[in-house]
C-alpha positions in Angstrom: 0.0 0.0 0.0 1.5 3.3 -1.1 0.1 6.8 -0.3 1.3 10.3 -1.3 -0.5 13.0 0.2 0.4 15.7 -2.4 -0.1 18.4 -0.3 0.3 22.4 -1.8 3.1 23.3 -3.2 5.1 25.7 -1.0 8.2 26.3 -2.1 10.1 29.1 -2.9 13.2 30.1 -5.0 16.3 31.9 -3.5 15.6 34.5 -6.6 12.1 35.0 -4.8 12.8 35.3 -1.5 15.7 37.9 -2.3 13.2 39.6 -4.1 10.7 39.8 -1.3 12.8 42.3 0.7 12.1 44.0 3.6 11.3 41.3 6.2 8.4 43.3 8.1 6.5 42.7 4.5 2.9 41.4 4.4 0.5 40.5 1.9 -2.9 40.6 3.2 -5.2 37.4 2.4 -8.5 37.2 1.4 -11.1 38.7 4.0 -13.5 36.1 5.1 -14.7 37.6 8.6 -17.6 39.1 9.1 -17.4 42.7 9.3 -13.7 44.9 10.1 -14.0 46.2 13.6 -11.4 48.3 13.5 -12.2 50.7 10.6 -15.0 52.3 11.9 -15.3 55.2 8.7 -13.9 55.1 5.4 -13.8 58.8 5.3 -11.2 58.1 8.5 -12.9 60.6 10.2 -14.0 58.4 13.3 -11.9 57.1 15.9 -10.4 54.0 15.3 -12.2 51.2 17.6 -10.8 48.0 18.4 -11.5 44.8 20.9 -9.2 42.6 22.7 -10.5 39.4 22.4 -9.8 37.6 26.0 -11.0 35.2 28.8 -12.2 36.4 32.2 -10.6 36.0 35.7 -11.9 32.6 36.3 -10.5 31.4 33.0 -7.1 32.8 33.5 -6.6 35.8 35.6 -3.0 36.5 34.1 -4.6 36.7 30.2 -7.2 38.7 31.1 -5.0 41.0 33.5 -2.4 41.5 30.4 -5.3 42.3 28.2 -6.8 45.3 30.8 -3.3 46.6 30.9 -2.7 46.6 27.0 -6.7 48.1 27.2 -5.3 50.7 29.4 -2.7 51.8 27.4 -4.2 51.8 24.1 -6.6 54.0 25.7 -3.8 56.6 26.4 -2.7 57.0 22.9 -6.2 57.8 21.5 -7.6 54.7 20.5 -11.5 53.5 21.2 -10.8 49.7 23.1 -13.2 47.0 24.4 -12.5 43.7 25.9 -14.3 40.5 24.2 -15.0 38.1 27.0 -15.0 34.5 25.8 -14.6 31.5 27.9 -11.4 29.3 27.1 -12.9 27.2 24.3 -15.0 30.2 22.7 -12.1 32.2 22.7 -10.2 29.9 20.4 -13.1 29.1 18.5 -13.2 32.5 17.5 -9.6 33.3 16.5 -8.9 29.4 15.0 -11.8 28.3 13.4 -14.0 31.7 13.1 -11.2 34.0 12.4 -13.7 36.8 13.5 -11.0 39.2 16.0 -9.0 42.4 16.0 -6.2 41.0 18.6 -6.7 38.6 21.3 -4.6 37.7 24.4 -3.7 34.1 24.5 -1.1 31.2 25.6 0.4 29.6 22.6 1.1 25.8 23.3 4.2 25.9 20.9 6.3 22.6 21.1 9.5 21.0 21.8 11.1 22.0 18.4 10.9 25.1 16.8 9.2 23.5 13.7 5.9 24.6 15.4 6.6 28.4 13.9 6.4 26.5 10.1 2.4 26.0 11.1 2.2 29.1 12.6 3.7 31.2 10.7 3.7 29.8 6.5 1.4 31.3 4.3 0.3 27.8 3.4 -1.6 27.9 6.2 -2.9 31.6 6.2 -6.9 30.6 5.6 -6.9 26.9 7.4 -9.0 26.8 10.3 -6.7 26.1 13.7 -3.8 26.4 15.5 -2.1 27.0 12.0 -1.2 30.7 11.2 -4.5 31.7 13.2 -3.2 35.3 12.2 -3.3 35.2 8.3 0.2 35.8 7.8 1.8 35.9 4.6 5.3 36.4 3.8 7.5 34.8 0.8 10.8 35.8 2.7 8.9 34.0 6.0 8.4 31.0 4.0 11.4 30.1 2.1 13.0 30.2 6.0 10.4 28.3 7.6 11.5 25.6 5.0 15.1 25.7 5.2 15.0 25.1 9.1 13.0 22.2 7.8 15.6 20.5 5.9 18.5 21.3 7.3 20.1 20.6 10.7 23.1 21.5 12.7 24.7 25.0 12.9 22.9 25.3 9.9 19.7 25.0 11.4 20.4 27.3 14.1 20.7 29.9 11.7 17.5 29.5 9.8 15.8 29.6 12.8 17.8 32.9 13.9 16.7 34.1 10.6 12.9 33.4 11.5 13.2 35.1 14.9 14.8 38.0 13.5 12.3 38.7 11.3 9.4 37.7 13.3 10.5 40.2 15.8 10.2 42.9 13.0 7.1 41.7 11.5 5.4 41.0 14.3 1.9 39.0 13.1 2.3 38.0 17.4 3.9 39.4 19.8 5.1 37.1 22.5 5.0 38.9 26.6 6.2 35.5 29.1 7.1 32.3 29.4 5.1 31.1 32.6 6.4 28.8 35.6 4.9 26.1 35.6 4.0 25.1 39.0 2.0 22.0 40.4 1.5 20.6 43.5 1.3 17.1 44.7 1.0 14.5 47.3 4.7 13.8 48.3 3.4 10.8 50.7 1.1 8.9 48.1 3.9 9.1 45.3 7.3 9.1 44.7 8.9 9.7 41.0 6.7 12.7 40.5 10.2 15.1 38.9 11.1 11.7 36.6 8.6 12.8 34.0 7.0 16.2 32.3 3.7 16.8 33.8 2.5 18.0 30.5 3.5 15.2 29.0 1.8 11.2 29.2 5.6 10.7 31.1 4.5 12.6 34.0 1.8 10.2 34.9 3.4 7.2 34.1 6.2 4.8 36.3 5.0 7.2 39.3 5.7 4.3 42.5 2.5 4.3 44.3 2.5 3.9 48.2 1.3 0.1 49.4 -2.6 -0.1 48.9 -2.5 2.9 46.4 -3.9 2.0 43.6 -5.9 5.6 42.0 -4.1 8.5 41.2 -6.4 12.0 41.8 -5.7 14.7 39.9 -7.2 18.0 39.5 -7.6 19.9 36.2 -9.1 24.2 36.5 -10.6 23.9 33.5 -13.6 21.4 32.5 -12.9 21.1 29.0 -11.0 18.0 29.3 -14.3 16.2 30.4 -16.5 17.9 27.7 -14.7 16.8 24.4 -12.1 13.9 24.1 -11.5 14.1 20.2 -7.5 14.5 19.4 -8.1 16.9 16.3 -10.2 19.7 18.2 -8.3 23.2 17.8 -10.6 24.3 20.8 -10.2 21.6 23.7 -7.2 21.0 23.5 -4.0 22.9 24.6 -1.2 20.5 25.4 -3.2 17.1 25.1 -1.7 15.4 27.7 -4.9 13.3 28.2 -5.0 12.5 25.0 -1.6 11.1 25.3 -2.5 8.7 27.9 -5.7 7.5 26.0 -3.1 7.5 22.4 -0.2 6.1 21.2 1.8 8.0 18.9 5.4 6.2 16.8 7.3 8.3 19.3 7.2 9.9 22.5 8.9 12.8 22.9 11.1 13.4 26.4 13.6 16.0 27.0 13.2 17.4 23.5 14.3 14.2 21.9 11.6 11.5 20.1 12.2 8.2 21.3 10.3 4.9 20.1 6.9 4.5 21.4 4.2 2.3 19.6 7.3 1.7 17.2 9.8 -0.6 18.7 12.3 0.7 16.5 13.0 3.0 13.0 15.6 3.2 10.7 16.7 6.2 8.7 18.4 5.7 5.1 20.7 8.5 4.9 22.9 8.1 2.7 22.4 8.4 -0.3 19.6 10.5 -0.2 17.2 10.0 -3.3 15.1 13.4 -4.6 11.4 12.8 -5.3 10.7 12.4 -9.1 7.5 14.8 -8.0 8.8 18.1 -7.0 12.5 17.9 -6.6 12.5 17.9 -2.9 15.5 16.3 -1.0 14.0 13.0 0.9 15.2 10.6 3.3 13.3 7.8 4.3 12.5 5.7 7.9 11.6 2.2 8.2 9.3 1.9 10.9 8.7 -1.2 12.7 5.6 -1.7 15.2 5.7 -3.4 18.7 4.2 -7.0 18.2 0.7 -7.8 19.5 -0.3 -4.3 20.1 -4.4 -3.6 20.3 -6.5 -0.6 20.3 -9.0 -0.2 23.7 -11.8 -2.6 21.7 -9.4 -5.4 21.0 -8.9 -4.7 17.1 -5.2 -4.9 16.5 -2.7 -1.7 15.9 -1.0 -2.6 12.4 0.7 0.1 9.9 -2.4 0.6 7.4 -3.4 2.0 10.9 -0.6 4.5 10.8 -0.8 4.9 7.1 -4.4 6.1 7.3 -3.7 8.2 10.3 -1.0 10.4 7.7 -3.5 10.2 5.2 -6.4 11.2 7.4 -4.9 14.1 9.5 -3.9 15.4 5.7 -7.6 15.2 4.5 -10.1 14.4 7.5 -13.1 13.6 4.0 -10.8 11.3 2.6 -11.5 12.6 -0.9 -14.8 12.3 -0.4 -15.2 16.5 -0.5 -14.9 18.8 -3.4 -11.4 20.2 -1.4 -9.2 18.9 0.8 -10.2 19.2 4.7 -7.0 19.1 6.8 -7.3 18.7 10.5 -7.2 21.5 12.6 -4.5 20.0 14.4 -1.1 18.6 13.4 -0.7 19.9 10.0 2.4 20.9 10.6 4.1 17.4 11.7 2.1 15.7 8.7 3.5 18.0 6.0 6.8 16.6 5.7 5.8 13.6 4.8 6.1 12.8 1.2 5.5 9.0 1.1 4.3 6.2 2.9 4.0 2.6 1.7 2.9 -0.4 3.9 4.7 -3.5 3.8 2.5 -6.2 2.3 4.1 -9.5 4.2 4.5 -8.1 7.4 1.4 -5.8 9.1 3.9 -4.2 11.4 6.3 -2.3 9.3 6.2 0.4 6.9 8.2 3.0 5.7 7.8 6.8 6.1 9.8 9.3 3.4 10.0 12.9 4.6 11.0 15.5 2.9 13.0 17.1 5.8 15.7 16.6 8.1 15.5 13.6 10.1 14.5 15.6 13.4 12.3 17.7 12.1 10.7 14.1 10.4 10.5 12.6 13.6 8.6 15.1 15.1 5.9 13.5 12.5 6.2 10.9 14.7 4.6 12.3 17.5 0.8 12.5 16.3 -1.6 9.9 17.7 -2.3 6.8 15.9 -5.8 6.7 15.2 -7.8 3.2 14.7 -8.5 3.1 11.0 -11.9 0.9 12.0 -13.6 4.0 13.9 -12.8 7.1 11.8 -13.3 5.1 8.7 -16.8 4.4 9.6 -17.4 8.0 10.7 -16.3 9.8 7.5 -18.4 7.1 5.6 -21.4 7.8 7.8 -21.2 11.5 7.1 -20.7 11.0 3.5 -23.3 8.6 3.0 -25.7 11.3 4.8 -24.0 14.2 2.8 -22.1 15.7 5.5 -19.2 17.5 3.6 -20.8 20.6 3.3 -19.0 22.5 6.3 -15.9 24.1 5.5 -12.5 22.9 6.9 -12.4 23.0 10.8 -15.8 22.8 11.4 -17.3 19.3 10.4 -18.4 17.4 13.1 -15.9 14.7 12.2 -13.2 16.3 13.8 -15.4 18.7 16.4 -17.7 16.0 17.6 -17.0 15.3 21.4 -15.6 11.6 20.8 -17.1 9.8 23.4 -15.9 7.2 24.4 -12.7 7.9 22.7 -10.9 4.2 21.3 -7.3 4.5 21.3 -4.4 2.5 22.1 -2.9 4.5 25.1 -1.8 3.0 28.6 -4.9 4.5 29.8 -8.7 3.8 28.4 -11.7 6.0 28.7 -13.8 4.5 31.7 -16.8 7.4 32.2 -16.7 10.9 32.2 -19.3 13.5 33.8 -18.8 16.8 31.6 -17.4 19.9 33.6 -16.7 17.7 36.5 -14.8 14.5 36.3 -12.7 12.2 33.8 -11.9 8.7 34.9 -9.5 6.5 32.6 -8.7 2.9 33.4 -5.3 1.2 33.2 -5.1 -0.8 29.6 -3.2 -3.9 31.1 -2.8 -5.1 27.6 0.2 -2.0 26.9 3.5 -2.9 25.9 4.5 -0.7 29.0 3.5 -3.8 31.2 5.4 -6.5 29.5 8.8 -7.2 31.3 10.9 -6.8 28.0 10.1 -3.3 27.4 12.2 -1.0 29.6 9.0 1.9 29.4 7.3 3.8 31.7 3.9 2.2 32.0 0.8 3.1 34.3 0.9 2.2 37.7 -2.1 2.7 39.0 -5.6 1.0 38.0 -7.3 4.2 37.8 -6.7 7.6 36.8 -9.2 10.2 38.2 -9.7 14.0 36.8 -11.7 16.5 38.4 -12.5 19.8 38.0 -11.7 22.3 40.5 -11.4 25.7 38.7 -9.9 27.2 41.8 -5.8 27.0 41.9 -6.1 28.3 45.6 -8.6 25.3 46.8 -6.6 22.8 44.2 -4.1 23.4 46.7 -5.6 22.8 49.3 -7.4 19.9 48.2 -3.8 18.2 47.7 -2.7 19.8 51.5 -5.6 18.3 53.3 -5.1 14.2 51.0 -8.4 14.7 49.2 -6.0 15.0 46.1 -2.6 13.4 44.6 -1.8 16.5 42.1 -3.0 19.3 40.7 -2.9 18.7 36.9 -3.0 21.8 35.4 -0.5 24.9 35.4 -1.7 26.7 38.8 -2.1 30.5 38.6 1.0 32.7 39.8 -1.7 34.3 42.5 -2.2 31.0 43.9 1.6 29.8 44.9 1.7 31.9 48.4 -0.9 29.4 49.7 1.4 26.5 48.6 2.2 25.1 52.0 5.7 24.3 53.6 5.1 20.9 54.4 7.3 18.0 53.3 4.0 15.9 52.6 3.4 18.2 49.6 6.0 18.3 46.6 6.1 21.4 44.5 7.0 20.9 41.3 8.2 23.1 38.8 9.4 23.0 35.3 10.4 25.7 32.5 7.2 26.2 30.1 7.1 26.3 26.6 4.0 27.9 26.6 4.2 31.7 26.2 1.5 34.2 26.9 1.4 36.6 23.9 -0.9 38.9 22.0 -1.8 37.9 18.2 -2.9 40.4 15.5 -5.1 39.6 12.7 -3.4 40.8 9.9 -6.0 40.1 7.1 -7.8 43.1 8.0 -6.4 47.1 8.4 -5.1 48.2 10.3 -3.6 45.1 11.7 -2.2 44.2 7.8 0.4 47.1 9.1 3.3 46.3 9.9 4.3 49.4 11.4 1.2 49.9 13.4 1.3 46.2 15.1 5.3 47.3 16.2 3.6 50.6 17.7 0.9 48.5 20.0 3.6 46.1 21.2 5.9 49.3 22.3 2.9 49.4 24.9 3.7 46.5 26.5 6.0 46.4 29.5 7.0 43.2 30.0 9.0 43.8 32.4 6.3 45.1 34.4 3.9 42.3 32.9 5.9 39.3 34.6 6.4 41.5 38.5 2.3 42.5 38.7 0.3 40.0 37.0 2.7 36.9 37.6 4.5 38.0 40.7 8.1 37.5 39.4 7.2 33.9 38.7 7.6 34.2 34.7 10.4 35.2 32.3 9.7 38.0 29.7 11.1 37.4 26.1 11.2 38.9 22.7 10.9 35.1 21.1 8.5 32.5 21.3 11.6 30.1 21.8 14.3 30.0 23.6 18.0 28.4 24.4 20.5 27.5 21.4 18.0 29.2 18.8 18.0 32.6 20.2 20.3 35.1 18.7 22.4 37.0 20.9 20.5 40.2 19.7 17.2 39.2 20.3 18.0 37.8 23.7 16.2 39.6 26.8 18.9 41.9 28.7 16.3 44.2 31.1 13.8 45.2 28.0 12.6 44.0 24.1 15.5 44.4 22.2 13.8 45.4 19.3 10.6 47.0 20.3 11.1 48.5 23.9 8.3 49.9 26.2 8.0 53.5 25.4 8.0 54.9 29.1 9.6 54.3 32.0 9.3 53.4 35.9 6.2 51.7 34.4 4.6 55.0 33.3 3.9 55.3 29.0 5.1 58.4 27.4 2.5 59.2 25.8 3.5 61.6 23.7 6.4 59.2 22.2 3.8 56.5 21.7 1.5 58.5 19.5 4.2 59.6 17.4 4.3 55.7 16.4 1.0 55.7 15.5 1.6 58.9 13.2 4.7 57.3 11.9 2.6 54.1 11.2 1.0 56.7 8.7 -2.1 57.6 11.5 -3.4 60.8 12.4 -5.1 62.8 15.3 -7.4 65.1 15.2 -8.0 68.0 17.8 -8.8 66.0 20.7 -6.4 63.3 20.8 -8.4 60.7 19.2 -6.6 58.2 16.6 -8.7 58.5 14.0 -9.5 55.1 12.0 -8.1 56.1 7.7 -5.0 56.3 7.3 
């Protein structure tokens, strides 16, 4: 069985990319929202009015304290602000799948890798539904980038991704504030091995050492949405997916920023030499992939590579031809578009082989998506085509927003009942390949796997203090961690985030489409400021939505943005300095200090 997904072209020449220029350069897509909020008159006589699309407190007091400061200020320099309150799942429904905002105030999930930028930032993606360029950012210099970080690796690498951050910091289609401490708290008497795995990752919850006669783990999430939809392609319940890890099994799992074999027991990359596609000229390298033997999904059907072939082909086009266009997933398009090839051994059900047309560890973060059993989702898109179902455009079909429940994965944990905006409670798979004595994994140690909601960080807490809790689950609020007690019964855990909090423009519609103007609202931040009142110190301002070896020594954080500093000082805007941005930006004022919406 062979497949070739023959996804969009999206290359482009050297000669193009020279040609592009300036690096703060955008093309402004198609319009497809509603109405413009922010041009109020085309005369541009009328104040310019905006919203700042955001949560409230009790979805995450530091977003919607960033977006009443950046409310504040944008206030000051003569612009016409409102706050959009949406809860956590309408919010992103609203910037990923509707597209219908001015600028929002979000946390980004990233990833390990810095691939993540090619979905979120390629013009490719500029009009898909979900986490992929939600902003409708196009760029030709952006793109060619984006796709030599793809292909190369090294040094060489390094410097393509420089090259992205350098330019993103110009262009600015987001604006990335903090990197947030993560902080959880958990039951130190219950549980040992807690700091041996990621809490945001399935490693977190898996070879924990249970105390004799312990035999449930309790955890508590903030947020219901867990318990409300269980489907592993929604842009708008999921953030980092860790529960769909657990219920899942992907090729590889990723730990400590490398992939490691998972549901494959091993792959095999031909290097050397490397062949070039007959198709489109792309440099290739190909991994043989070999499944773990006698592996089953949660209804006793057995895992076998036509499994993982569909789930390529699938997550590429979730109508399976069956619509007059392609309908990618809202989720994972950017792991699934480096594969060029994948053919299916015929004599043996457990191996196949994956071509890519990147480097190997951008390929292997391919590697990562869940496995999905061909048997159910098969059945589903047949069901919908059969009724005529194709008729809702990408993102939105139910196929890949209906709740799935119960979920039928292959994970080390199965769905066992769920009670929506209260609890989750998954049951130990004792057929895993984490349980057999040959495989030196992780595996779950505990029968059963209880999440419930408690949207308060302050009473998660002290639900784990008082033993009516093992952990809280998700990221606790920086307002909460003064009421983490000094007891040597709880263990507090923290780990660096990849998440960033940041502020996303959408650039399809003026005046977001300028550049200039998007650099003159984030010279209103004070990050500085930002990370000391709304997370107490416990987060680390940045001018990049990555960090470590990519950063470039001129974009790294030394006391202020490097490229677009607050404009003030002692916390306090200079007003005067920040309009003359805006009038730079090619805005005017009129009489009474209003920026006025033509330009």
């Amino acid at each position: 069985m062979n497949w070739n997904p023959s996804p969009p072209t999206d290359g482009v020449s050297r000669r193009s990319f020279l040609a592009a220029g300036a690096v703060g350069t955008t093309v402004a897509t198609s319009g497809c929202i509603n109405s413009v909020q922010s041009v109020v008159d085309q005369s541009g006589h009328n104040q310019l009015s905006l919203s700042i699309t955001t949560v409230p407190a009790d979805g995450d007091r530091q977003n919607v304290r960033i977006a009443r400061r950046l409310e504040k200020r944008l206030k000051q320099v003569g612009i016409d602000v409102s706050l959009d309150m949406r809860s956590r799942s309408e919010l992103l429904e609203t910037v990923l799948i509707n597209q219908d905002f001015d600028l929002y105030v979000g946390l980004h999930p990233a990833d390990y890798d810095p691939d993540f930028l090619y979905e979120a930032l390629h013009s490719t993606y500029a009009n898909e539904a979900g986490w992929q360029n939600p902003f409708g950012f196009t760029n030709m210099a952006f793109d060619t980038r984006l796709e030599a970080q793809r292909r190369t690796d090294g040094a060489e690498r390094i410097a393509y991704v420089e090259s992205v951050l350098q330019g993103l910091a110009q262009a600015k289609p987001f604006e990335p504030i903090c990197l947030p401490d993560e902080i959880r708290v958990a039951d130190a008497d219950r549980f040992d091995g807690w700091t041996d795995g990621d809490l945001a990752t399935r490693h977190g919850y898996l070879g924990l050492e249970p105390a004799d006669g312990v035999d449930r783990l309790h955890a508590l999430l903030t947020s219901g949405r867990t318990t409300m939809n269980l489907n592993p392609l929604s842009a708008t319940f999921r953030k980092q997916g860790t529960t769909i890890d657990l219920l899942y099994d992907s090729l590889g799992s990723e730990r400590d920023g490398t992939v490691e074999p998972w549901l494959a027991e091993s792959w095999e990359w031909t290097e050397e030499p490397e062949k070039t596609s007959d198709r489109d000229g792309k440099t290739t390298r190909t991994a043989t992939v070999t499944l773990r033997d006698g592996c089953q999904f949660h209804d006793g059907t057995p895992v076998t590579a036509d499994d993982v072939a569909f789930t390529y082909r699938f997550l590429t086009d979730t109508s399976l031809g069956r619509a007059n266009v392609r309908s990618p997933a809202p989720r994972y398009q950017g792991h699934v578009s480096v594969i060029d090839e994948i053919s299916v051994d015929e004599t043996d059900d457990r191996r196949l082989t994956i071509t890519v047309t990147s480097s190997r560890e951008v390929g292997e973060r391919a590697f990562t998506v869940p496995v999905l059993p061909e048997h159910v989702w098969r059945k589903r898109v047949n069901q919908h085509a059969a009724a005529g179902d194709f008729t809702a455009s990408q993102g939105r079909w139910s196929v890949v927003t209906a709740k799935n429940v119960p979920p039928v994965g292959s994970g080390p944990y199965r769905f066992e009942t769920r009670t929506e905006d209260e609890s989750l409670v998954l049951r130990r798979f004792g057929d895993h390949f984490t349980l057999r004595d040959d495989v030196s994994l992780p595996g779950p140690t505990v029968d059963e796997l209880r999440f419930t909601v408690d949207p308060g960080s302050v009473s998660s807490i002290g639900r784990v203090a008082d033993g009516n809790a093992d952990l809280t689950a998700s990221m606790l609020s920086a307002h909460s961690f003064g009421a983490i007690p000094d007891s040597s019964a709880i263990e507090r855990l923290e780990s660096p985030s990849r998440m960033f909090y940041h502020i996303g423009f959408n650039v399809r519609n003026a005046p977001f489409s300028n550049s200039h103007f998007r650099r003159a609202i984030t010279q209103l931040l004070d990050k500085k400021a930002i990370v000391e009142d709304v997370f107490f110190g416990n987060a680390t301002p940045t001018a990049t939505p990555v960090t470590g070896e990519w950063v470039p020594s001129s974009l790294e954080w030394d006391g202020e943005d490097p490229v677009t500093p607050f404009v003030g000082s002692n916390g306090e805007l200079n007003v005067e300095a920040a309009k003359s941005a805006f009038e730079t930006a090619g805005f005017r004022y009129d009489d009474n200090g209003r920026l006025l919406g033509g330009y």
